[in-house]
C-alpha positions, 0 to 999 in steps of 0.5 A, spaced: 230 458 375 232 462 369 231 470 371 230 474 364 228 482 363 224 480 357 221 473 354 219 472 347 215 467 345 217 464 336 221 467 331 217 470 326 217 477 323 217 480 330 221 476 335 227 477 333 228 484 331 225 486 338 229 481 341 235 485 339 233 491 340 230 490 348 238 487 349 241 493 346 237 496 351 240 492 356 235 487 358 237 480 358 232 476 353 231 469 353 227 468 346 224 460 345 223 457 339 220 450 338 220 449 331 223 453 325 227 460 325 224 465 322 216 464 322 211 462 316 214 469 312 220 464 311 219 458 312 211 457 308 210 464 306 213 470 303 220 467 301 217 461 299 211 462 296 214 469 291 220 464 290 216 459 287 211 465 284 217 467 280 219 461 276 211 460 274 212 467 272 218 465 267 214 460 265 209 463 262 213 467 259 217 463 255 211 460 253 209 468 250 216 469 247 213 470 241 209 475 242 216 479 244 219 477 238 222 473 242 224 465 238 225 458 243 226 451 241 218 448 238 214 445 243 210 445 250 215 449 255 217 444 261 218 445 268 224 441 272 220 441 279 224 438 283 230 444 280 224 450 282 225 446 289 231 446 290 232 453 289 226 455 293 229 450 299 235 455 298 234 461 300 229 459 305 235 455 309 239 461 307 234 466 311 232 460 317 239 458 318 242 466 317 237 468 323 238 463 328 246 464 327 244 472 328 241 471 334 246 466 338 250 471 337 247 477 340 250 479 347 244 479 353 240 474 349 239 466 350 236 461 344 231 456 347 229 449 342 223 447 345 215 449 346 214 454 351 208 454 356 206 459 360 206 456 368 203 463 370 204 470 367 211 471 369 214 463 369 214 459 362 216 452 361 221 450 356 222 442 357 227 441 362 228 449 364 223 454 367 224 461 365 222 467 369 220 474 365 218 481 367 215 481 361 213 476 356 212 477 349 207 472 345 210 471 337 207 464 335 204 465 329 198 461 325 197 455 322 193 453 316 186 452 318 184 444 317 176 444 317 172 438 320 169 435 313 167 427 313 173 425 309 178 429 310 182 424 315 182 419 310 186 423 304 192 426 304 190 433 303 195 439 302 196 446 306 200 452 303 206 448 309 206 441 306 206 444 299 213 447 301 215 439 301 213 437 294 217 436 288 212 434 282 207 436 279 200 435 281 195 432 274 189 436 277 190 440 283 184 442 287 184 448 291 179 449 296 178 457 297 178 462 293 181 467 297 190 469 297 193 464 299 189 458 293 189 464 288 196 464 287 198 457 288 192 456 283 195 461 279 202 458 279 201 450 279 196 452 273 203 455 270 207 449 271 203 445 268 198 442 272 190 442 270 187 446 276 180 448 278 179 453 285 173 452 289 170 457 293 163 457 297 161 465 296 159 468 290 166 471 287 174 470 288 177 474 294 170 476 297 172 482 302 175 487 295 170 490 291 166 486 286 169 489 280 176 487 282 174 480 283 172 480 277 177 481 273 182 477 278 177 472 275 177 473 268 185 474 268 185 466 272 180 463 266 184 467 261 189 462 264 184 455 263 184 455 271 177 452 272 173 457 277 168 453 281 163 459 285 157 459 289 161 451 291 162 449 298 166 442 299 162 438 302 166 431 303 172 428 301 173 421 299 179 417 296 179 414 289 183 410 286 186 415 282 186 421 286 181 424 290 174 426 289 169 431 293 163 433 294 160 439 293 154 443 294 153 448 288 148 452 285 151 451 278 156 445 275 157 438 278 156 436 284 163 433 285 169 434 282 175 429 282 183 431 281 190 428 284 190 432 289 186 438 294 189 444 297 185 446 302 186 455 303 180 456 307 184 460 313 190 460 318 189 459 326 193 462 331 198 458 335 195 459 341 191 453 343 197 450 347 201 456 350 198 455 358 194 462 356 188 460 361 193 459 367 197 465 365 190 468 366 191 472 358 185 471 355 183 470 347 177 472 343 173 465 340 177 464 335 183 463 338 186 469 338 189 474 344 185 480 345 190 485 346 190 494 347 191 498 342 198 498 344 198 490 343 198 489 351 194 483 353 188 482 359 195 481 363 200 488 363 206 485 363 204 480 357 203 483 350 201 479 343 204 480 337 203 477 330 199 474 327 197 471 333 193 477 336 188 478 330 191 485 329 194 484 321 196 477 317 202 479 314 208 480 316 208 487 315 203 487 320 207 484 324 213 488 324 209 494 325 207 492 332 214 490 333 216 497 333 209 500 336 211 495 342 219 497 343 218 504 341 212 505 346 216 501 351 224 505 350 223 511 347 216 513 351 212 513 344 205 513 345 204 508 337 198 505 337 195 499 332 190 503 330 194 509 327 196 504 321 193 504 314 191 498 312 196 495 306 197 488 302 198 485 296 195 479 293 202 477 287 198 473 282 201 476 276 199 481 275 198 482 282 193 487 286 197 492 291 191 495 296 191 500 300 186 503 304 178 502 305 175 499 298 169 502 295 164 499 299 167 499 305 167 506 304 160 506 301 159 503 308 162 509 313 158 514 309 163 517 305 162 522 299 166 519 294 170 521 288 173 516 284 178 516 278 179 509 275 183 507 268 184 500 266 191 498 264 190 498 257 191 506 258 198 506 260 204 506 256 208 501 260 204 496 262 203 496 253 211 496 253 211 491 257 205 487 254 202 486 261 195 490 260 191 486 264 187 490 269 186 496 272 187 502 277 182 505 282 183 510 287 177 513 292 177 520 295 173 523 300 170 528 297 169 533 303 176 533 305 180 532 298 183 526 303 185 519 298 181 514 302 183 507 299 186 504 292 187 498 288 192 497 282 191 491 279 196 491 275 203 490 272 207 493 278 201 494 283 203 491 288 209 497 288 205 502 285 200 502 291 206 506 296 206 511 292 200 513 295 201 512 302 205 518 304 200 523 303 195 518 306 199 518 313 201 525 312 193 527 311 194 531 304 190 532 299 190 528 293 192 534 289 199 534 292 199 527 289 196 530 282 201 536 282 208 532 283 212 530 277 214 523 276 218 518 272 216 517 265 215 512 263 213 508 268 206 505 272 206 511 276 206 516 272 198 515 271 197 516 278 197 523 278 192 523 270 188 518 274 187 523 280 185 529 275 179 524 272 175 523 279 168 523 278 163 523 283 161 516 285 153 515 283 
């Protein structure tokens, strides 16, 4: 029996950083990892997926060049994939093995290989040792959901991990869920060279935003000659001799659509369907998840959830933020909690949309007086500078307390532009400390203050 102060439990996002911080406190810490360091950040995320984004960018740049002024060689702009690749597998080998390098060499903290399983809520296995925690901290993660449709057994579909491996272009690449994930592969694979059609079972793209934001994602993908499949829902898969083709349920269009290959982008699991969560008496909610407080403690005190894993956030920013409620609460007598943060995310299509907050209708729903400001990005100088004008700002703003309630910026530089919003949402203020403040000309966010003296009330 190995005696630790703290286990952790996977290497993503959280893990790590509370692993150090807990050991500089003086505990000894065991942190077991049976797959890859550093999570699906690193490994199938973040670092993968905006490195791969980056190259389809300067791909349709160059294919722009003139419009610039800008002359290249006659002819269709070519993609090298298997260079686009390696230089993906670069800096994701540099971030995984920079991070398992870092944590052997903290001091009062052990790395364990191996799939961890809880024996009971202070006792975890790991192969051929047993380890015993006053605490145990749960980071493992989520995994590509794989719905049981006929037919999926009998293709090789593609998932946002097993798109990391492959080195070619797909001719015709399906994307199955109109939502984050298959929007910006759809989006990049379309810019590499790849015929692309996005399927999705609702009645527009990224459901959860409001339907004009959605539009214009739409109409900024179809601009791009990505075929959108709406009111679709994929019914059946079937091997064909040159490809794959599925059957759909649809209200409009065919009933099937053929390509080379099927990325299914219908959602992520958590990880926690063979940690021993039963025997360790922790419970989880239908899905999987693990319930957890507002401070992440699980049904066992001594056991807390971070990640992706407790239902809480699916970004790594999420999963960061428990990190530190987690270790300030517990060596600094903090009382943070889950619930005090601003929700905030960002899709990077390009051009990318950063939100912040509640969305229109989510505001609408809690009965809210609203003042909304929008301007497309046509009005701003440096998106026309830039030659990127596609979409829109729009910010929401109670009414009754002058507090912003939510924005989205789609739009060159959205996904930064939106933190310049946030402060004044945590601090309370009114949107008026936002519209008085001098900002950098010319830039994207000088038009936040503009935007927010043409509010109007919403009807």
């Amino acid at each position: 029996m190995n005696a630790y102060d703290a286990i952790i439990i996977g290497t993503g996002q959280a893990g790590p950083a509370l692993a150090e911080r807990l050991a500089k406190a003086g505990m000894r810490v065991a942190i077991v990892e049976r797959g890859r360091f550093g999570g699906t950040c690193v490994n199938n995320g973040c670092t993968p997926t905006k490195t791969l984004v980056a190259s389809a960018y300067v791909a349709q740049l160059a294919r722009r060049a003139a419009e610039y002024g800008v002359d290249i060689p006659p002819g269709p702009v070519k993609v090298d994939p298997a260079r686009i690749k390696a230089r993906k597998d670069a800096l994701v080998q540099r971030s995984t093995q920079g991070l398992e390098k870092w944590l052997r060499s903290l001091e009062n903290v052990t790395v364990y290989r191996g799939h961890a399983r809880f024996h009971d809520s202070q006792i975890v296995k790991v192969g051929a040792d047993t380890l015993s925690g006053k605490r145990v901290f749960i980071n493992a993660g989520g995994r590509p959901f794989v719905p049981n449709m006929p037919g999926v057994e009998r293709v090789a579909y593609l998932t946002n991990e097993s798109m990391m491996d492959i080195d070619f272009l797909p001719e015709h690449l399906i994307v199955v869920g109109g939502s984050y994930v298959g929007l910006e592969f759809g989006q990049m694979y379309r810019r590499f060279g790849s015929r692309v059609t996005i399927v999705e079972m609702g009645p527009r793209l990224i459901g959860r935003e409001d339907a004009e934001v959605s539009d214009a994602v739409r109409d900024i993908l179809a601009a791009e000659d990505i075929e959108i499949r709406l009111n679709a829902e994929c019914l059946a898969l079937e091997p064909t001799g040159d490809g794959i083709l599925m059957r759909l349920d649809c209200t409009d269009g065919a009933p099937t659509a053929t390509g080379t290959h099927v990325l299914l982008a219908v959602g992520r699991v958590p990880n926690t369907d063979d940690l021993g969560l039963k025997e360790a008496g922790i419970e989880v909610d239908a899905l999987g998840y693990i319930k957890v407080d507002d401070t992440l403690r699980t049904s066992v005190d001594s056991v807390y959830a971070l990640g992706d894993c407790n239902g809480r956030g699916a970004f790594t920013h999420t999963a960061w933020n428990d990190y530190e409620i987690v270790a300030d609460n517990l060596l600094s007598g903090a009382n943070r909690k889950v619930s005090d943060r601003i929700a905030i995310y960002a899709l990077f299509t390009d051009p990318p949309l950063g939100r912040v907050g509640m969305s229109e209708a989510e505001a609408r729903r809690a009965g809210r007086k609203l003042l909304i400001g929008r301007m497309p990005m046509t009005e701003v100088s440096r998106a026309r500078e830039k030659g990127e004008t596609q979409g829109f700002m729009k910010v929401l703003v109670d009414a009754d307390s002058q507090q912003i309630l939510g924005a989205a910026i789609l739009g060159v530089g959205g996904d930064e532009v939106v933190h310049s919003l946030v402060d004044t949402m945590y601090a309370r203020l009114p949107y008026t400390v936002v519209q008085h403040g001098v900002r950098i000309h010319p830039t994207v966010s000088e038009l936040i203050p503009t935007l927010l003296g043409e509010l109007t009330p919403a009807a």
